[in-house]
N, C-alpha and C positions, 0 to 999 in steps of 0.2 A: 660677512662683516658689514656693518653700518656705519658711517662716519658720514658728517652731512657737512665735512670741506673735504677739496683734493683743489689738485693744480686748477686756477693758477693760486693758490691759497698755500704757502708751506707754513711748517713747522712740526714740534716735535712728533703731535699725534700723528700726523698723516705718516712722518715718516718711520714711526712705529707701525703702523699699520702698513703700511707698503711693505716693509722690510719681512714682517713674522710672517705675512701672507706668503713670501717667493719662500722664505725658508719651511712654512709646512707641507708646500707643494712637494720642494725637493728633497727636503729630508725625511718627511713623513707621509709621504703617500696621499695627503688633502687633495681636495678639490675646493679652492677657494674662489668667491665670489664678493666683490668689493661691492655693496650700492651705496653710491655720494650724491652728490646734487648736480645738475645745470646747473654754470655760473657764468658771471660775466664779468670780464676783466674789467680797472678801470682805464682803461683803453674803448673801452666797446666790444673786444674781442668776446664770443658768444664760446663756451667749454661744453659741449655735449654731446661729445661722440665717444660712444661704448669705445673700449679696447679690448685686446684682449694678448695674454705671454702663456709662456711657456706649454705651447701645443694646446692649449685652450681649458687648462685646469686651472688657471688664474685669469678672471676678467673683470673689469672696472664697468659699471652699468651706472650711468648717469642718469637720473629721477627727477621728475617736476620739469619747471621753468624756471631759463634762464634769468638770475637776477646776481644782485650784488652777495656776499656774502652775508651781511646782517639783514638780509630780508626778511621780517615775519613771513612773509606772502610766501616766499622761498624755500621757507622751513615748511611752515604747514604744507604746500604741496609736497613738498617730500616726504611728510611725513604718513600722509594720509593717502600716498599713491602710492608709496614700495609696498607697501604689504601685499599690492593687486597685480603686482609686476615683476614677481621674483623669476629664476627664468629656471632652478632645479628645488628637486625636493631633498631638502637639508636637514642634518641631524643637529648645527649648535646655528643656535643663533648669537651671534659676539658684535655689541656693539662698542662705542666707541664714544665716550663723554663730550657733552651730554644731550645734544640732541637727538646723534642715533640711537638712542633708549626708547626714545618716544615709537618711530615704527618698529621695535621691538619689541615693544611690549603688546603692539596691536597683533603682529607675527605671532608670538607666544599665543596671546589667545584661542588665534585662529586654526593653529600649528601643531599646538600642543608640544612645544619642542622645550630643550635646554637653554636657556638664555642666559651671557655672559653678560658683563659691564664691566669694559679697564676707565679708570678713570685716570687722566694725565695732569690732573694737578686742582687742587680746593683754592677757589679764587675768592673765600667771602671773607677774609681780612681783608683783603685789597679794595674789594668792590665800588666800596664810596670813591676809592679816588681814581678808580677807571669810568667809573660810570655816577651821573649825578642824580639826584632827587629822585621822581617816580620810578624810572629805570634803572637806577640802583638797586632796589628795594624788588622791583619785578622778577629782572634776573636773580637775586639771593633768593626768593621764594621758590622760582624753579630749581637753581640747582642745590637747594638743600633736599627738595621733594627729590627730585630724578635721582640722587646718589644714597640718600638715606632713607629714606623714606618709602621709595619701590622696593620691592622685594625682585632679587635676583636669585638664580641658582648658585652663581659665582660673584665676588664682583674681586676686580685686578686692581691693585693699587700700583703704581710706582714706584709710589714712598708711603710712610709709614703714617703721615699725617693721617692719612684718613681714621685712623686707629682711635685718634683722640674725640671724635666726636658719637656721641650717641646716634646707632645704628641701626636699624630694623635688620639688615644679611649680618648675619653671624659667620657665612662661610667669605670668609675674607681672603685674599691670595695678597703676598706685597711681591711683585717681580718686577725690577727695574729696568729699565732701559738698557740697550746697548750699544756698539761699536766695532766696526772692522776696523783693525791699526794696518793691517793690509796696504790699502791704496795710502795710509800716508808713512810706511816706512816706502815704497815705492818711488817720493818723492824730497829728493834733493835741494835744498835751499840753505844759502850761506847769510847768517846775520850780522856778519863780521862788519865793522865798518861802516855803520848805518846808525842814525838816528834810533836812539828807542823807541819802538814800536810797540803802540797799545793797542790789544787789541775789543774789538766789540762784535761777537756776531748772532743776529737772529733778527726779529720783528721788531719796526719801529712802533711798538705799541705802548700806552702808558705802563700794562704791567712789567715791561722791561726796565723800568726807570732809570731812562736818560738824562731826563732832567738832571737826575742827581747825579749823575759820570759829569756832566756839564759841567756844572756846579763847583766839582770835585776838582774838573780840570786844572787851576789857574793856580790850587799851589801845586799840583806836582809840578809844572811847567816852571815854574820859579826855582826847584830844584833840580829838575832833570832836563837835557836839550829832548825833548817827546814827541810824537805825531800819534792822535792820536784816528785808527783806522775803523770804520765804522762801514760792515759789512749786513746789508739788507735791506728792506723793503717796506711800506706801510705809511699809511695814511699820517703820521706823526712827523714824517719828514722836515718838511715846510715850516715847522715848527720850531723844531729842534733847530734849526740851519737858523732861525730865527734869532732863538736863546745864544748862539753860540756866534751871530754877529752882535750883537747888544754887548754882551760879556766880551768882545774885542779878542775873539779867541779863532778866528774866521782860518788863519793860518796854521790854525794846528789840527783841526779837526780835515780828515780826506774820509769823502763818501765813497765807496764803491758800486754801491747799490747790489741787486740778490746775483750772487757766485753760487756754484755749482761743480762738481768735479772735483777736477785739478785744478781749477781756478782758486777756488774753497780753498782747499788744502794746502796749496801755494801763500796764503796772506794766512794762514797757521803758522804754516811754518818757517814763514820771514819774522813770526815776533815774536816778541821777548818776553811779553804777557800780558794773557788772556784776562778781562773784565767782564765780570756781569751783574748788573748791580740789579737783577728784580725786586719787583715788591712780591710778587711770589713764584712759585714752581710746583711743580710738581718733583720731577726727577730730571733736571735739563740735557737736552742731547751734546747741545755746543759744549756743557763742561765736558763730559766725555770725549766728544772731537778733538778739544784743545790736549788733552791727555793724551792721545791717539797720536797727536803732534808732536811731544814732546815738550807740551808746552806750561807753563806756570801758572797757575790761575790766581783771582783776585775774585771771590763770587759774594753775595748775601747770605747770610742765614737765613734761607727760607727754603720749604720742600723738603726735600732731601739729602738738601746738600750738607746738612752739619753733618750728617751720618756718615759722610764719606769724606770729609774733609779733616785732616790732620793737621792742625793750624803749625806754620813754618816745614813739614815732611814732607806732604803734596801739596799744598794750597796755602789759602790764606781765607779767612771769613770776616765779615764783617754786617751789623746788624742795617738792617734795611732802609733808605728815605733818612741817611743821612751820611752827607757830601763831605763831612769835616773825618768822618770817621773813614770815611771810603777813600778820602785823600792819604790820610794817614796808612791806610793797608795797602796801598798803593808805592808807598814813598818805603816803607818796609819793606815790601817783598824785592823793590829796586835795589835798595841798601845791601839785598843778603847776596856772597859773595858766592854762594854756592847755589846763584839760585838756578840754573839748569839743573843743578840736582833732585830740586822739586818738582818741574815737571818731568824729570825720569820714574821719578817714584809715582809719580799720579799716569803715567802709560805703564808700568809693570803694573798696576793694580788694573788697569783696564783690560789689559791682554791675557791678567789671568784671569779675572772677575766677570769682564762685562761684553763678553759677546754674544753675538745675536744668534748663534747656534743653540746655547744654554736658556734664553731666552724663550726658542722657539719649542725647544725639549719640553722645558718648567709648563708653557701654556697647552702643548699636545696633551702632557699628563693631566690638566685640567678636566680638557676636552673626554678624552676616556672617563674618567671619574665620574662628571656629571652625566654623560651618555648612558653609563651603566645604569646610573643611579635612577633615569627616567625609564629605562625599557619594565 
């Protein structure tokens, strides 16, 4: 596998990939091999020692030189040095959107192997407003080229979006994300007598759009006594803490900064419901956590989530980059009297739909198929 973030970098790809890797070891007899990058925290901390689990049939091999995340410098060494540094001879090459495509595609050549592509989510609606002018426009050239435009043996979707765009792979796979409800029926949390709690978790990045929960905040707070808890990490902080002393809203918003565990799962399971207001997705992991939890959600229409969203059953939807409409689905889902009954019904859909067994099944059958298909 290829993927060109891991720790200290999270979110959903890595932790798709971490997860299918331990599951085709164990369940299917793989020998997986992770290559990510050297990185460096922004602490200074230096990330570049190999690992290695489960008796040495799963290990993580860090490539290149340490730098920040969004390095060109950082990419292109990885890109142009794993191909020369693989450490067994392998039958799939499965990368990881969208950089790890690029020493994929040089493997492939070299290799002559099967070559995968999951890709975790089409960010060229959003792009303008994550990224501005030249480099706007940079990144949507690459990743229209890397997702459509390369020819793969496979390529994975998440969600179904990819479907809608003109394609060069005709062999298309949609397999979404998943979830253990395991470690959170395991844990016990009473909401009884407590402040409403909203909650928020994953990347403080613009595609999260906080802004607009921010925004969003100040009528539900006029309706409801709220806190709202905002669970993660990322360069946007400083910002956001910004927006949300301006708007005089300083007392309602609590940062936790990045949880893990039972910590995670603990601020799941103390709230009453889950937010996530993207400008786009792929197939999000936290909705599924929140389900896992027990918990109610309030998300955007983007990705994949209409697909799985049953507006008032399991969830609530609401259309993207706006605050008036996000207040409103927010001020609903509080109003509805039955609303633990909504995230019961969004964890029975996950515990029978979306775990990461079924998951790791759907992509081993991949793996055979294309194998065949090149011997």
């Amino acid at each position: 596998m290829l993927i060109d973030v891991w720790s200290p970098v999270y979110g959903g790809g890595v932790t798709h990939a971490w997860v299918l890797a331990k599951k085709l070891v164990e369940n299917h007899g793989c020998a997986v091999d992770i290559y990510t990058r050297k990185l460096e925290g922004v602490s200074g901390r230096v990330y570049d020692r190999n690992e290695s689990f489960l008796e040495g049939e799963l290990n993580v091999y860090r490539i290149g030189y340490p730098t920040d995340q969004g390095s060109i410098i950082g990419r292109i060494a990885y890109t142009l040095l794993t191909p020369f540094q693989l450490r067994r001879r392998y039958d799939i090459i499965h990368a990881h959107t969208y950089y790890g495509a690029y020493p994929a595609k040089i493997i492939k050549l070299i290799k002559k192997k099967p070559t995968i592509l999951t890709v975790h989510g089409i960010a060229l609606s959003a792009r303008e407003e994550m990224d501005s002018g030249a480099l706007s426009k940079i990144k949507s050239f690459f990743e229209k080229i890397t997702i459509f435009n390369v020819k793969y043996d496979c390529e994975i979707s998440v969600d179904s979006t990819i479907l809608k765009y003109k394609n060069t792979n005709t062999n298309i796979k949609i397999i979404p994300n998943g979830v253990d409800v395991s470690p959170f029926d395991s844990v016990d949390v009473s909401t009884s007598g407590q402040l409403i709690k909203i909650l928020y978790v994953g990347r403080l990045h613009p595609q999260k759009g906080l802004k607009y929960l921010i925004a969003a905040a100040k009528k539900v707070i006029h309706k409801y006594p709220c806190r709202f808890h905002i669970v993660g990490s990322g360069d946007l902080e400083e910002d956001l803490k910004a927006q949300i002393n301006r708007a005089g809203l300083s007392k309602y918003f609590i940062f936790h900064g990045e949880l893990c565990g039972v910590d995670l799962i603990t601020q799941y399971k103390s709230a009453h419901l889950f937010v996530l207001p993207s400008i786009y997705e792929g197939q999000p992991l936290t909705l599924l956590e929140a389900w896992a939890a027990k918990l109610p959600v309030v998300v955007t229409d983007v990705g994949g989530n209409g697909e799985i969203i049953r507006e008032g059953v399991n969830g609530y939807l609401v259309e993207p980059k706006n605050p008036e409409k996000l207040s409103e689905a927010i001020i609903k889902a509080l109003e509805n009297e039955r609303l633990k009954g909504v995230g019961e019904a969004g964890y029975n859909l996950v515990k029978k739909e979306y775990g990461w067994d079924k998951l790791a099944e759907r992509v081993y059958r991949i793996y055979e198929e294309v194998n065949h298909e090149s011997i």
